[in-house]
C-alpha positions in Angstrom: -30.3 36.0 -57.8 -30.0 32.6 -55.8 -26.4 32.4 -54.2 -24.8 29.0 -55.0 -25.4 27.9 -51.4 -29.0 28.8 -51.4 -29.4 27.2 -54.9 -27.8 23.5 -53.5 -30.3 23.6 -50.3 -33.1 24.5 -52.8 -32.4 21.6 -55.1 -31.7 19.4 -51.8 -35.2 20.4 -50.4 -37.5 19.8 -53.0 -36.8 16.2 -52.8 -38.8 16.3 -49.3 -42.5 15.9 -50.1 -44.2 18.4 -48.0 -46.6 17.2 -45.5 -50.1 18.5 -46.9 -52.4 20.2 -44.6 -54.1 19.4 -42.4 -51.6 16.2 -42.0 -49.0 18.4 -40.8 -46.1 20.9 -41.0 -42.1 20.9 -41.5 -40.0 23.9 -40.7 -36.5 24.7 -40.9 -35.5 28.2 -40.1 -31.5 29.4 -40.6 -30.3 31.4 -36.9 -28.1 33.7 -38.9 -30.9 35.6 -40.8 -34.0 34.4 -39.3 -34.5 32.7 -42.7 -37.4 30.2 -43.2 -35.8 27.6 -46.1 -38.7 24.9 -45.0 -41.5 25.4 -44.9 -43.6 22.7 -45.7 -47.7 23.6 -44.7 -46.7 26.8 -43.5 -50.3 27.7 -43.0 -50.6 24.7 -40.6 -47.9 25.6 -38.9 -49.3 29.8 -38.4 -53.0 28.7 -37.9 -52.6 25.1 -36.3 -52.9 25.6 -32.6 -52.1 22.6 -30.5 -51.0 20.9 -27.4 -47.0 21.2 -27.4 -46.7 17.9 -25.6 -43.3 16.8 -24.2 -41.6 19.4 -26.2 -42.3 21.9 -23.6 -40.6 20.1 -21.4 -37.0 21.7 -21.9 -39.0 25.2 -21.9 -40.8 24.5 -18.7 -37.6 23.5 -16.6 -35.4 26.6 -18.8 -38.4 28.8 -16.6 -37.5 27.0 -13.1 -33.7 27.4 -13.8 -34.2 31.3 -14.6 -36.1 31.9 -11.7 -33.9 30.3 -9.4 -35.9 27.5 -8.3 -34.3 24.6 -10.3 -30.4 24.0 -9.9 -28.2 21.5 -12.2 -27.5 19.3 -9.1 -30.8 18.7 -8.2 -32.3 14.8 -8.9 -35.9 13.0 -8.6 -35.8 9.2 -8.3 -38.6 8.6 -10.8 -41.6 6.6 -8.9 -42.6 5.5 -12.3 -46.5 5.9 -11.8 -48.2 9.0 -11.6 -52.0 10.8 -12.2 -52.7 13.9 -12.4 -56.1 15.4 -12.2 -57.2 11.8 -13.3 -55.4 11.4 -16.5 -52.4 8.7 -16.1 -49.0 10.2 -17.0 -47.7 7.5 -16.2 -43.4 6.7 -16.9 -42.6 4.8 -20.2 -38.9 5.3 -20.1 -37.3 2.3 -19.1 -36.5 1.9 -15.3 -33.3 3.1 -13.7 -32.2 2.7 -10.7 -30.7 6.9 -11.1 -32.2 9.8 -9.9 -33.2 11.8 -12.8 -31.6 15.2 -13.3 -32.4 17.4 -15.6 -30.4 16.4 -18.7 -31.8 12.8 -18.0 -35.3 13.9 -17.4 -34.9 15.6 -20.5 -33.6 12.3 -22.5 -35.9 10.2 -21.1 -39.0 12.8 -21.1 -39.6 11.3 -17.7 -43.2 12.8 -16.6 -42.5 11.9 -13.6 -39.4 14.5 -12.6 -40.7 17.5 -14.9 -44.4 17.2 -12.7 -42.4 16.7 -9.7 -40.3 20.3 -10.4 -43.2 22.2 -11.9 -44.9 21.9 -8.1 -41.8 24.6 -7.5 -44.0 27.5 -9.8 -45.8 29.7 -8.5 -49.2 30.3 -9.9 -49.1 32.3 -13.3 -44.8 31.6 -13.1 -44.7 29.6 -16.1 -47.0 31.5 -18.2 -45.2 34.6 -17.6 -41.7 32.6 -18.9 -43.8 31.0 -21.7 -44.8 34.6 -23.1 -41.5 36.0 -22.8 -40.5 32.4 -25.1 -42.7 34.2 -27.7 -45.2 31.6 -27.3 -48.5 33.9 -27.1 -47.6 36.0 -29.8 -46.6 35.6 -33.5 -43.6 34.3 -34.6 -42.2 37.2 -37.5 -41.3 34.4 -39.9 -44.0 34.3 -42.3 -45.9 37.3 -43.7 -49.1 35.5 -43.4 -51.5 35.6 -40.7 -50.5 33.3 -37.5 -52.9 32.5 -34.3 -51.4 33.5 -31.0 -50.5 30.5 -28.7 -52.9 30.6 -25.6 -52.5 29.3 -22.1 -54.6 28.7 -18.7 -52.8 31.5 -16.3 -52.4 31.0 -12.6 -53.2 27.2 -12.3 -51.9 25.5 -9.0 -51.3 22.0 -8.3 -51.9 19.0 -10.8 -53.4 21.2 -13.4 -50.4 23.2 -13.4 -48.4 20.6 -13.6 -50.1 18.5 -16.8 -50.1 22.1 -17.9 -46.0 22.3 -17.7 -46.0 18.8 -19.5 -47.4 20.7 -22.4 -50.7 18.0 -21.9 -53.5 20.4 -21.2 -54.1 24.3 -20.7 -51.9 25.3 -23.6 -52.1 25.5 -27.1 -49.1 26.8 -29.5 -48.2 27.0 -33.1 -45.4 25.1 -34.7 -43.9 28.3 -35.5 -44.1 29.5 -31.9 -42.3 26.6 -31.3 -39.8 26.8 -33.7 -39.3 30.7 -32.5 -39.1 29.4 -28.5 -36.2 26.5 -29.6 -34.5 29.5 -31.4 -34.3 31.1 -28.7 -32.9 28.4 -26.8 -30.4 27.5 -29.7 -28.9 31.2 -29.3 -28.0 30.6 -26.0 -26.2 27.4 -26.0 -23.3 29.3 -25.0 -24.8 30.1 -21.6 -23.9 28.0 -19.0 -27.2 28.2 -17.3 -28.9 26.1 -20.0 -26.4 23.7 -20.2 -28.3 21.0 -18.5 -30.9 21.7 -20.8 -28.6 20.7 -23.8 -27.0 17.9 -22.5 -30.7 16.8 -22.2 -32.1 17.3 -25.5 -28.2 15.5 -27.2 -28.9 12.9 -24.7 -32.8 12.8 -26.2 -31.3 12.1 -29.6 -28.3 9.7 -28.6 -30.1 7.7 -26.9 -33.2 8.7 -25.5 -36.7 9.1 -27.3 -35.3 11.2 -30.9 -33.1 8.5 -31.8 -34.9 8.8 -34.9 -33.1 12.3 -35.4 -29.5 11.6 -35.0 -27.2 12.5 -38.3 -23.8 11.1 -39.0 -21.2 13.3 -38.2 -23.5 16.2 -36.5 -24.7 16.3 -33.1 -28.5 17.2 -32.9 -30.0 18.4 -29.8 -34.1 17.6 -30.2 -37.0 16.7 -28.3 -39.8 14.9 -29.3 -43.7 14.9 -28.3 -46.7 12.8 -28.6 -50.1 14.3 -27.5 -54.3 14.7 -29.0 -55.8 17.8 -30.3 -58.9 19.2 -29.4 -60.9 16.6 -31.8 -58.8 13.7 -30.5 -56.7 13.2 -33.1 -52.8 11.8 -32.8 -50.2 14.3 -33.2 -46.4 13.9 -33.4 -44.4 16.7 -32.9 -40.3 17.3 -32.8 -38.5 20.5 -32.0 -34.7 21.3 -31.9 -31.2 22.6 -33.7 -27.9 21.8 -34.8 -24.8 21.9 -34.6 -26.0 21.2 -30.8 -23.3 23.7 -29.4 -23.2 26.1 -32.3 -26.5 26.2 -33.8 -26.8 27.1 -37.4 -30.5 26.1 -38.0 -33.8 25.2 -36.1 -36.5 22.9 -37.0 -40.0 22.0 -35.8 -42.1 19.2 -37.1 -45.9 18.5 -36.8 -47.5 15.5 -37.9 -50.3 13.3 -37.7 -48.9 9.9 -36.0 -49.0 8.2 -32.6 -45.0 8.7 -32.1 -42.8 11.5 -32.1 -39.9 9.8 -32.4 -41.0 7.4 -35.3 -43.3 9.9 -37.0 -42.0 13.3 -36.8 -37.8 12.8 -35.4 -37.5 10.9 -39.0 -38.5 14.0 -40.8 -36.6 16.8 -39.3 -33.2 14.6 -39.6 -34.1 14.3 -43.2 -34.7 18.2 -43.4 -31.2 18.9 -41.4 -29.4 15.8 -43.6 -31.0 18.0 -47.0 -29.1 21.1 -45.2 -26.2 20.3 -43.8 -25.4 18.4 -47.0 -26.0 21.0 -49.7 -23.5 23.0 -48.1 -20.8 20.2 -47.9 
């Protein structure tokens, strides 16, 4: 039998119209019992292998502060302009005259700063982290068949970097994601990724997730906007809340040109559903 409280964020949630595959995925997974309550194209989100896009950055720069080779002090004045291996990654945050940190690289998902960083791996460094993230293997939140996240190992220089920009070289589910950002959410408490939330709150105050911000409970999120393999647009958010005391995580995966119009709006209207039913 349904307890009350999983009754109310049943009723809540089947008000959300589930994106339909192969348009995209919503997941919401509770921390305390590793609970899937969304999941909305769940075999989109086991099968659909795609560039992660700017929500690797957090991940990436979590890799350079565990090894050592990133502290919370440390700033990049962002040039603004950059190419990589010919593509243009070029800045669209607005100017600043700031040095980026890493809770403002974060916010602003400046390409710029996170490139700039990831020249601080050493070849095959960051897929070694990515795999210990869980995001080469399955997930353990569905009982249905999931495709293992691959990625390019010991790349060096600009492919290396658009590779830690989640651009190129890698391809992950969205429950990979969702189990990466879990893992991040159950360390909150650690002061080593604090930079890393004050980042991804900043993202939603007032950086690119606006689009996910709730009344009354701080989200910490990060959105991403990137092309699969056919060209298409994708839109993809990842993150928690409570910020500081996680209770749930959430990944989203969309077709659109924006993740922060196209897939922030959707996981604030899957954390509103849930933190309301149990009000």
């Amino acid at each position: 039998m349904l307890s009350r409280r999983d009754l109310l964020s049943a009723l809540a949630f089947a008000a959300i119209p589930a994106p339909a595959a192969p348009n995209g995925t919503s997941l919401l997974l509770r921390l305390s019992d590793r609970k899937l309550i969304v999941s909305n194209g769940l075999d989109v989100a086991a099968t659909w292998r795609v560039p992660p896009g700017s929500t690797l950055k957090p991940l990436t720069l979590w890799g350079l502060l565990e090894a050592g080779k990133l502290n919370p002090s440390d700033e990049y004045l962002c040039p603004g302009t950059l190419v990589l291996a010919g593509r243009n990654m070029t800045c669209t945050h607005p100017r600043t005259a700031l040095p980026m940190d890493i809770s403002r690289a974060i916010a602003y998902s400046c390409n710029c700063t996170v490139a700039h960083f990831a020249e601080r791996f050493e070849p095959g460094e960051l897929p070694r982290f990515l795999r210990r993230l869980g995001l080469s293997s399955t997930s353990g939140f569905s009982n249905r068949p999931e495709a293992a996240g691959t990625f390019a190992p010991n790349l060096a220089g600009p492919p290396l970097q658009l590779q830690a920009l989640g651009e190129t070289s890698i391809e992950v589910s969205a429950l990979e994601m969702l189990a990466a950002y879990a893992m991040l959410a159950r360390r909150t408490r650690d002061a080593t990724v604090s930079p890393l939330i004050d980042g991804l709150e900043g993202a939603v105050e007032y950086g690119t997730a606006q689009q996910a911000k709730l009344s009354g409970i701080r989200v910490a999120g990060k959105t991403g906007s990137v092309r699969d393999a056919s060209g298409a647009h994708l839109a993809c958010f990842a993150g928690f809340a409570p910020s500081r005391s996680p209770e749930v995580v959430t990944t989203v995966l969309v077709q659109g040109s924006s993740g922060g119009a196209d897939a922030a709006p959707i996981a604030a209207r899957l954390l509103r559903s849930y933190f309301s039913s149990r009000a």
